[in-house]
C-alpha positions in Angstrom: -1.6 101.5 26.4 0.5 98.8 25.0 1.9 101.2 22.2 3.4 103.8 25.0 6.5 102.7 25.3 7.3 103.0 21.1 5.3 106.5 20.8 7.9 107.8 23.6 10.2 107.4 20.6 8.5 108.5 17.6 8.0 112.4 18.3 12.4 112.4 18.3 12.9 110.4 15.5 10.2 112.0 13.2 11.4 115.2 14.4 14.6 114.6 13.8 13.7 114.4 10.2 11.0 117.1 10.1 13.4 119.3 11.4 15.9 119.0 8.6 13.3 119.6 6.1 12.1 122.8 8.3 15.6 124.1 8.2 16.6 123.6 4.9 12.7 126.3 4.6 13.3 128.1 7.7 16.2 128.2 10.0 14.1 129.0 12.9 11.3 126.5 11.8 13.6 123.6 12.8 14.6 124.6 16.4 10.2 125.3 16.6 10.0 121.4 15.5 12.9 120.4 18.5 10.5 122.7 21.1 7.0 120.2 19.6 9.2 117.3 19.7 10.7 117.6 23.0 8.1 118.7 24.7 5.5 116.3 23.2 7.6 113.5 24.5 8.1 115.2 28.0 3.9 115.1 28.4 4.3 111.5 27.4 7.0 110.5 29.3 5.0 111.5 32.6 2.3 110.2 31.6 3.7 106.9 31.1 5.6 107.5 34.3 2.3 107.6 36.4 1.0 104.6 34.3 3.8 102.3 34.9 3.9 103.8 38.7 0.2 102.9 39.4 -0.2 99.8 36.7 2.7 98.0 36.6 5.4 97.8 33.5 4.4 97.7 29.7 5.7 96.0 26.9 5.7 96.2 23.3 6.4 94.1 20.4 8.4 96.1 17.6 6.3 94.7 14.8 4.0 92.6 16.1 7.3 89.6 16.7 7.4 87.9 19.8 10.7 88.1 22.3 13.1 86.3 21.8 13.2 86.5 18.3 11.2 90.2 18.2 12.8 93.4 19.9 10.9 94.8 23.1 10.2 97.9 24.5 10.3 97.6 28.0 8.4 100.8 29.8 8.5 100.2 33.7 9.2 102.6 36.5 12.6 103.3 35.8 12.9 103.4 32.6 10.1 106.1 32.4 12.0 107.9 35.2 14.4 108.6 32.8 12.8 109.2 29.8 11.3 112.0 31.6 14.2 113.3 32.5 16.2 113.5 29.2 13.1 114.8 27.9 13.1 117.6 30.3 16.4 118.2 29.8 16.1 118.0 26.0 13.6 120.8 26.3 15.1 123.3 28.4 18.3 122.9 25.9 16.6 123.2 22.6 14.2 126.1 24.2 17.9 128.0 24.7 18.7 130.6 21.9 20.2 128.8 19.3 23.4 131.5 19.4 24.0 130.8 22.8 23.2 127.3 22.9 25.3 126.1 20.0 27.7 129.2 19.5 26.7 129.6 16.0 23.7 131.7 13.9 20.9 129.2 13.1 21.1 129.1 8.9 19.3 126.8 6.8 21.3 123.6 6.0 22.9 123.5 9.3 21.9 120.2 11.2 21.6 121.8 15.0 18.3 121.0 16.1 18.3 117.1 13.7 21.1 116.2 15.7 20.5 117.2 18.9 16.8 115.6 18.3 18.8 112.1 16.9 21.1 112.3 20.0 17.8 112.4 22.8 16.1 109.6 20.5 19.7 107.4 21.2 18.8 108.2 24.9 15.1 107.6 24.7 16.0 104.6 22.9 18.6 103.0 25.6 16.0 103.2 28.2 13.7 101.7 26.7 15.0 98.9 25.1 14.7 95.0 26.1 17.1 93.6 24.1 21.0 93.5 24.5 21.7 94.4 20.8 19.2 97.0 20.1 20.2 99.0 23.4 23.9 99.1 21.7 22.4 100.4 18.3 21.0 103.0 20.6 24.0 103.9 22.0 25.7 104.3 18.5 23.0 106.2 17.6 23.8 109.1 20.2 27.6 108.6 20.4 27.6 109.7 16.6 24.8 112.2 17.3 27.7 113.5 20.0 30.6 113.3 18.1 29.2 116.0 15.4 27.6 118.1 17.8 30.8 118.5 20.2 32.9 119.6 16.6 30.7 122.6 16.4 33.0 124.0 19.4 35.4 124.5 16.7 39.3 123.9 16.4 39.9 122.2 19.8 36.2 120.6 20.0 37.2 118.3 16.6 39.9 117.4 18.4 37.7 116.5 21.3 35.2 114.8 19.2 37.8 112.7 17.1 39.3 111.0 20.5 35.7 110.7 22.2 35.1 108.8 18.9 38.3 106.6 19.4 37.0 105.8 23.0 33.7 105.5 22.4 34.5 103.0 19.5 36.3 100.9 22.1 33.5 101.4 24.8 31.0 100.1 22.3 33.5 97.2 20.8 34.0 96.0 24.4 30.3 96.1 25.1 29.2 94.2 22.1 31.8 91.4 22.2 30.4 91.3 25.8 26.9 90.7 24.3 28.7 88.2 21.8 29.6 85.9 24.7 26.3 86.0 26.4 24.6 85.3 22.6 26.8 82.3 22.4 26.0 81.1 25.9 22.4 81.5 25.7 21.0 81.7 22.8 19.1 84.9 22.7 19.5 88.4 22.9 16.7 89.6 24.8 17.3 90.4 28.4 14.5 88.9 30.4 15.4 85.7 28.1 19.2 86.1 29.2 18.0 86.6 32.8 16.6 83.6 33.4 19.0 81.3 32.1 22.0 82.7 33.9 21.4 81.3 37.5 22.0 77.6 35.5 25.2 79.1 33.8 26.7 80.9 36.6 29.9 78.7 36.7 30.6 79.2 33.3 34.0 81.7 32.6 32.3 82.8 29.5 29.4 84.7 31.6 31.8 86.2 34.1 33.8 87.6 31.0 31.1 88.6 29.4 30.2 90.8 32.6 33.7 92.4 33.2 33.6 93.4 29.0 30.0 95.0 29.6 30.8 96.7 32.7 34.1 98.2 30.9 32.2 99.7 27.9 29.7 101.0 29.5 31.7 102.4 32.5 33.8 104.1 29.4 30.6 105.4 28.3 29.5 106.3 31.3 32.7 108.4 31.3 33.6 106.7 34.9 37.3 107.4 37.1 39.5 106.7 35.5 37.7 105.9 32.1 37.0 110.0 32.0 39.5 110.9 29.8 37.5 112.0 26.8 35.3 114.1 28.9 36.8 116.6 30.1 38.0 118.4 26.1 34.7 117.1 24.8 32.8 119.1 27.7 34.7 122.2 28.6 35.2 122.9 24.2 31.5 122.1 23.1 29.1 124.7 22.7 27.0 125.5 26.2 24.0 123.8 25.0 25.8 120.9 23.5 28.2 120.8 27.0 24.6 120.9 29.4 23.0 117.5 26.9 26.8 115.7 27.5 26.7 116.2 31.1 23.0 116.2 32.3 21.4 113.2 30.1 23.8 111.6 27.7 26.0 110.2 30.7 23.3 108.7 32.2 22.3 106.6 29.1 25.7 104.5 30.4 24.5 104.4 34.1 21.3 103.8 33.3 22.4 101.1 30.9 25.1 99.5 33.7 22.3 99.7 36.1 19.9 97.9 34.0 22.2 94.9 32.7 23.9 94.2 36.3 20.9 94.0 38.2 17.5 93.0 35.8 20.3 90.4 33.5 23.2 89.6 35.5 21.4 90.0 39.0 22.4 91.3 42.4 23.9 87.3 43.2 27.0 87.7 40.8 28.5 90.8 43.0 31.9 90.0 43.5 31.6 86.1 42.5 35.0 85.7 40.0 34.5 89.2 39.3 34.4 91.9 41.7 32.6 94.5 39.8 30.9 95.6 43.0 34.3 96.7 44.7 35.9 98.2 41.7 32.4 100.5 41.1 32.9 101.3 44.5 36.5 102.5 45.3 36.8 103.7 41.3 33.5 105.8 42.2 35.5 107.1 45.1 38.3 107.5 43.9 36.1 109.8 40.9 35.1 111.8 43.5 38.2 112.8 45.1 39.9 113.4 42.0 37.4 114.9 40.0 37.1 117.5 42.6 40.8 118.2 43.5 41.1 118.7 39.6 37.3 121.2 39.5 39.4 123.4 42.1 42.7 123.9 39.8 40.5 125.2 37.0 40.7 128.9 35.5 38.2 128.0 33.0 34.6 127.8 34.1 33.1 125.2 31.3 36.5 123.1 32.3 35.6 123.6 36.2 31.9 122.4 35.4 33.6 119.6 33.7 35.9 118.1 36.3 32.7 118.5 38.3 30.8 115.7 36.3 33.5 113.6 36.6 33.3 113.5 40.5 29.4 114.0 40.7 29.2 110.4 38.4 31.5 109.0 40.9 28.8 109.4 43.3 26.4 107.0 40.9 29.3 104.4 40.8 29.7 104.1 44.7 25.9 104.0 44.5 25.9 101.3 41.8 28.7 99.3 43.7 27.3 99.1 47.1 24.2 97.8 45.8 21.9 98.5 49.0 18.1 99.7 48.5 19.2 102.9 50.1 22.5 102.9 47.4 20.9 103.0 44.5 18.0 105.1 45.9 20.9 107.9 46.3 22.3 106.7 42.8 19.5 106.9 40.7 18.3 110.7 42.9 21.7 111.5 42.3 21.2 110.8 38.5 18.3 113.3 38.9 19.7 116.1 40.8 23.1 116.3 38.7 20.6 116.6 35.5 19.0 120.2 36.9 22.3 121.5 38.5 24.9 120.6 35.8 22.3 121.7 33.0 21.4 125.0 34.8 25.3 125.8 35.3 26.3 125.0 31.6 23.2 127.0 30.4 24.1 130.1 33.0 28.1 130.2 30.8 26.5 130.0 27.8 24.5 133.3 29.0 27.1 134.6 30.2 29.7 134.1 26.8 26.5 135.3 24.9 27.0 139.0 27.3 30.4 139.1 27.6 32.2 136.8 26.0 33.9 135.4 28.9 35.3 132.3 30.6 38.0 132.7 32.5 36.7 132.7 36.5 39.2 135.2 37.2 37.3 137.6 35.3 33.9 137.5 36.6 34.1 139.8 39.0 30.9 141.7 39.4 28.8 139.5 37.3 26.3 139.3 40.3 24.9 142.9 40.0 24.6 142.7 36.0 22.9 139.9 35.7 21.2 139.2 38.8 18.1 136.6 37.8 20.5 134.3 36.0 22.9 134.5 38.7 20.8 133.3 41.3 19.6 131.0 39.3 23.2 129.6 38.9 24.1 130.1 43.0 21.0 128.0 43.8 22.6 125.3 41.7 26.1 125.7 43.0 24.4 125.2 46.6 22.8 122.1 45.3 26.5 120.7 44.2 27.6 121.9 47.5 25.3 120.1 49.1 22.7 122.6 51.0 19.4 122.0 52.1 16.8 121.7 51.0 18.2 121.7 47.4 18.1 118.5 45.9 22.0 117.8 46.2 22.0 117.8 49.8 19.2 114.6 49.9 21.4 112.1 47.0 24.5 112.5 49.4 22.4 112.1 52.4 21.2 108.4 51.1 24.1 107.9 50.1 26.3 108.8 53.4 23.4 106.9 55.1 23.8 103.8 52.7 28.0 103.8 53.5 27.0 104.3 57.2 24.9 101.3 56.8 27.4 98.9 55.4 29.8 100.5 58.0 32.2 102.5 55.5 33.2 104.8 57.2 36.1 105.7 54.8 33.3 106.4 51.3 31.3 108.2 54.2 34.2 110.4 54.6 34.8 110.8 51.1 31.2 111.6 50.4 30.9 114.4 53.4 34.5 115.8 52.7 33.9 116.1 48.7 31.3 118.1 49.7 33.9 120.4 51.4 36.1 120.4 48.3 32.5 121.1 46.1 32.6 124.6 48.1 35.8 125.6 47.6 36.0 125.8 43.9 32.3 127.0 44.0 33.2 129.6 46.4 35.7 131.4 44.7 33.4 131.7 42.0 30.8 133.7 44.7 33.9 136.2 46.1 33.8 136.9 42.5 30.2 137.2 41.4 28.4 138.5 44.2 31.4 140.5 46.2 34.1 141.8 44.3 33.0 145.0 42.0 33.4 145.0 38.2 36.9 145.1 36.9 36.4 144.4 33.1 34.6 147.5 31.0 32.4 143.9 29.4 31.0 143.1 32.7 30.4 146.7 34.0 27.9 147.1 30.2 26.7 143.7 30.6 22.8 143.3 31.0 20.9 140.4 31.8 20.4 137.9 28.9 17.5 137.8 27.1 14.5 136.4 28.6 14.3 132.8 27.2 17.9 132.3 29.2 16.6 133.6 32.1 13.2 131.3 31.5 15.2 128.1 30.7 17.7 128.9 33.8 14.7 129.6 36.4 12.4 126.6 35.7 15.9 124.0 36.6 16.5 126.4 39.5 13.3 125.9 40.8 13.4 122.3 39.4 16.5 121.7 42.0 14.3 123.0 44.6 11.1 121.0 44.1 13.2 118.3 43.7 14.8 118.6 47.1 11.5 119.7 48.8 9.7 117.0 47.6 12.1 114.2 47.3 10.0 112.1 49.9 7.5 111.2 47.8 10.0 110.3 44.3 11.6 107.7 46.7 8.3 106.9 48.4 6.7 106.6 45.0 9.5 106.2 42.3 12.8 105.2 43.6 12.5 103.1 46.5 10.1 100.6 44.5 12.8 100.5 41.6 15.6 99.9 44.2 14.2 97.2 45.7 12.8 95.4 42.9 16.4 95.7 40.9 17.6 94.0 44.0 14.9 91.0 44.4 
């Protein structure tokens, strides 16, 4: 079982060639490669996910060379956690009609299904890595994967993609020359290596600077109040399918990645000693939720609403991140989770409904409800979940979370948390007057039909997945979540 953690990679990165090959044949060959790809690495991501549960982690040495001077592949419970969730997540999106997934006709030549395969190898890769370098050629190999497939939005999406690319270029330079002082403090790159020499150098101004230029990059990445700037245009002007792999996975590979470096190199011990990055993920978390919320509600357009949204559903993972209790990160990382099926399930419903009727602006929704009734409760199950709701899985991330504030007696983030909730349902209700109350007032919705069936497949399994999820969330923190939490902790 030693070679798991390198064969979660290999179905996306050989697909990702396959597929161009396959297209250039047969434009529908390559999206049939994505579906084997994806989907292979989803049955190998839970497997590994019960391994590591039941066994303890795995490693593997890329080429037979030893850490420090070989790269590792570090499989353990969290890192599997997420592998199976991008590779969910990778499958529902490339399972999508390729139409309404990427707004153009699939034709050979056209990279769709390479890139989108290159961008979930990025992710796969970032999880899994062990060393400080190779996790940043992962995350250069999605941001580039991104920065073509938000340009196939058109005009304004270039225009998104050119300034994501002039942030993310900063994001990664400020990470890297973070990994450059920690090189030239230890001596070695990989983490478990940097890990234990860093209790000896914990006075040293080089390793608290180090932290603070890590933390920034990969909060930029992370796309973190107020670091969100590029997300918003890159989001709401990106085809549907592109929009639900941005918001649901590719995010994540930043939390995941601030996550991983804070608490397995840096350690719990160095929150808020010379640098307070526990207080500043905190209140900036807040503050992401607030803002991100008040800004969902003042939206006319509903990609732009969804993508206001992420901002303030990431905040949550901050405050998670920042308070740094087992019950914290337990909400952060079930947080991490639930956004994935909700956010992905509401981008996939829009690109449904543009396939139908063309249409984005909320206003004009009206009667959607009784045209297209399967996808539509698909997409008010998810709403709920944003809301908050039980038993969908949104209400139980907020719940550890309020809980976690209410145990380190802030009552202010507990307010925050409850009363975003509040401001969740107002910009989600006004979409449900429209949907399911108000009759048709556009001659597109009043001769739409429901969308063909794979949307209505893709759409129904991360409904029900955001039930499950909240139904059975006892036993991922029982099993999962809680044991990561408290092991990232010490």
């Amino acid at each position: 079982m030693s070679q798991l953690p390198i064969l979660l990679l290999l179905p996306l990165l050989f697909g990702s060639v396959l597929a161009v090959l396959a297209g250039l044949w047969r434009p529908v060959a390559a999206q049939v490669v994505a579906v084997v790809a994806t989907a292979s690495t989803l049955v190998l991501a839970l497997i590994a996910l019960v391994t590591v549960t039941r066994d303890g982690t795995l490693t593997h040495e890329l080429g037979g060379w030893p850490p420090p001077f070989g790269i590792e592949y570090v499989l353990d419970p969290l890192s599997a956690y997420m592998v199976a969730l991008v590779a969910l997540i990778g499958t529902m999106v490339v399972l999508y009609p390729t139409k309404a997934a990427f707004d153009l006709e699939p034709g050979r030549g056209v990279p769709l299904y390479p890139l989108a395969l290159l961008l979930l190898t990025g992710l796969v890769g970032v999880m899994l890595s062990g060393d400080l370098f190779h996790l940043f050629v992962f995350l250069e190999i999605y941001a580039i994967s991104t920065y073509a497939l938000i340009s196939l939005g058109g005009d304004r999406a270039v225009f998104a993609s050119f300034r994501y690319l002039l942030l993310g270029t900063v994001g990664s330079g400020l990470y890297l020359l973070g990994v450059g002082f920690l090189y030239f403090s230890t001596g070695t790159l990989n983490m478990a290596d940097v890990a234990a020499q860093l209790p000896d150098l914990a006075a040293d101004p080089a390793i608290l600077g180090s932290m603070g230029l890590i933390v920034l990059g990969l909060a930029l990445k992370m796309a973190l109040f107020p670091l969100h700037v590029w997300l918003p245009d890159a989001h709401s002007y990106s085809p549907p399918g592109v929009a639900a792999l941005l918001a649901a996975v590719q995010v994540k590979a930043g939390a995941y990645a601030l996550i991983r470096i804070l608490f397995d190199v840096y350690g719990p011990a160095y929150a808020g000693d010379g640098v307070p990055v526990d207080i500043a993920l905190t209140w900036f978390g807040a503050a992401g939720i607030v803002v991100g919320s008040v800004l969902a509600i003042q939206q006319t357009d509903v990609k732009r609403m969804l993508a206001y949204s992420t901002v303030a559903q990431l905040g949550y993972i901050g405050l998670g991140i920042g308070l740094a209790t087992p019950l914290a990160l337990v909400g952060a990382l079930l947080h991490v989770l639930n956004h994935a099926l909700m956010k992905a399930g509401l981008f996939l419903v829009a690109g449904g409904i543009l396939q139908r009727t063309g249409l984005k602006e909320i206003a004009r929704f009206a009667g959607l409800g009784k045209r297209m009734p399967l996808v539509m409760t698909g997409f008010a199950i998810a709403a709920l979940s944003m809301v908050g709701i039980p038993p969908t899985a949104g209400f139980f991330s907020k719940f550890y979370l309020v809980s976690a504030t209410v145990e380190t007696g802030d009552w202010i983030l507990a307010t925050i948390v409850v009363g975003s909730s509040l401001l969740t349902a107002i910009y989600f209700l006004r979409l449900f007057e429209r949907i399911f109350v108000l009759p048709p007032q556009e001659a597109v919705v009043a001769e739409a039909v429901e969308p063909e069936p794979r949307i209505v497949v893709t759409v129904g399994v991360l409904a029900a997945g955001v039930i499950a999820v909240g139904l059975g969330n006892a036993v991922i923190v029982r099993q999962v979540l809680r044991p990561v939490a408290e092991g990232l902790l010490g």
